[in-house]
N, C-alpha and C positions, 0 to 999 in steps of 0.2 A: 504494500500500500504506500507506502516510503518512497519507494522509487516511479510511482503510475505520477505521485503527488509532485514530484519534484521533473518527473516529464511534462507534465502539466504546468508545471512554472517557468519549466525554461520555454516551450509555447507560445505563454502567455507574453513572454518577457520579450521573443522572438515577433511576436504580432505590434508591440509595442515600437519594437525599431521600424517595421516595416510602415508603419502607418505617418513615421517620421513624428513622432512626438507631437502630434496638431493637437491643438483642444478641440476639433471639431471633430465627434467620434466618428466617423461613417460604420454603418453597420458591412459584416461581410459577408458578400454571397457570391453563393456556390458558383464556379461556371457550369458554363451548361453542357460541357465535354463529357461532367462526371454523371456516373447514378446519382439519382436525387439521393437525400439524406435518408434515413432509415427511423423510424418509428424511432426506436429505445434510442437515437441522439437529438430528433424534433421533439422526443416528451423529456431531454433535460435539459439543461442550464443555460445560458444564453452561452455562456465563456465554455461549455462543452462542443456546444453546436460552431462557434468560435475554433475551437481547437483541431475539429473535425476537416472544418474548411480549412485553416492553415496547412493539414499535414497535406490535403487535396494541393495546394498551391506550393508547398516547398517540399515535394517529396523526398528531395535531394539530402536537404539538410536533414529530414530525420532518417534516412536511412543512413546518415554516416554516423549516429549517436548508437551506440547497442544498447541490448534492452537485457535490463538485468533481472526482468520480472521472475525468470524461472518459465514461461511458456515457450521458450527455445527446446526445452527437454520435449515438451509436450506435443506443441503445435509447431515443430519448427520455425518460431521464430529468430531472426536473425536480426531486426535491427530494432527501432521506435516505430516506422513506420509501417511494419507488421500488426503492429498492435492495432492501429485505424484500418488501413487498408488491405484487405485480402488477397486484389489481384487491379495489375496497370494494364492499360491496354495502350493503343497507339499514341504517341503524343502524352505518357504519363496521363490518361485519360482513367479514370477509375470505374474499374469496372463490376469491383464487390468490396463492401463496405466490411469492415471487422469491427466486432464487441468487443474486444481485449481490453481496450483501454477504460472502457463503461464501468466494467466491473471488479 
């Protein structure tokens, strides 16, 4: 839970730079390349549904972070971005959402 928490923060902290520190929030949405969002992340948080799209837009950077959850034993996971995303299609296009990170 310690490490889902602090993937979540660097994220958070990661959406922060990108946005260039403006006070004017913009909300962020999805493009439209991916699957829409999935029930269990439109029925949480705004800053979850937030995290969801970031890992959609910098798949990059979380796959170069590993994921120390322990679902590499399980689900073969291999980086952060396993945790959101199940499978990229053309164009890092997403084309199956993952619950790792939900719960």
């Amino acid at each position: 839970m310690k490490r889902i928490t602090s993937v979540l923060l660097s994220a958070l902290l990661l959406a922060g730079l990108a946005s260039g520190c403006s006070s004017n929030k913009e909300k962020m949405v999805l493009d439209k390349k991916h699957k829409p969002l999935p029930d269990y992340v439109l029925n949480s948080t705004e800053k979850v549904q937030e995290t969801y799209i970031m890992a959609s837009k910098y798949p990059q950077v979380l796959a170069s972070v590993p994921c120390y959850c322990g679902c590499y034993k399980e689900q073969g996971h291999e980086s952060n971005l396993d945790c959101y995303v199940d499978k990229l299609g053309p164009g890092n296009a997403v084309e199956e959402w993952d619950s790792m990170s939900i719960s």
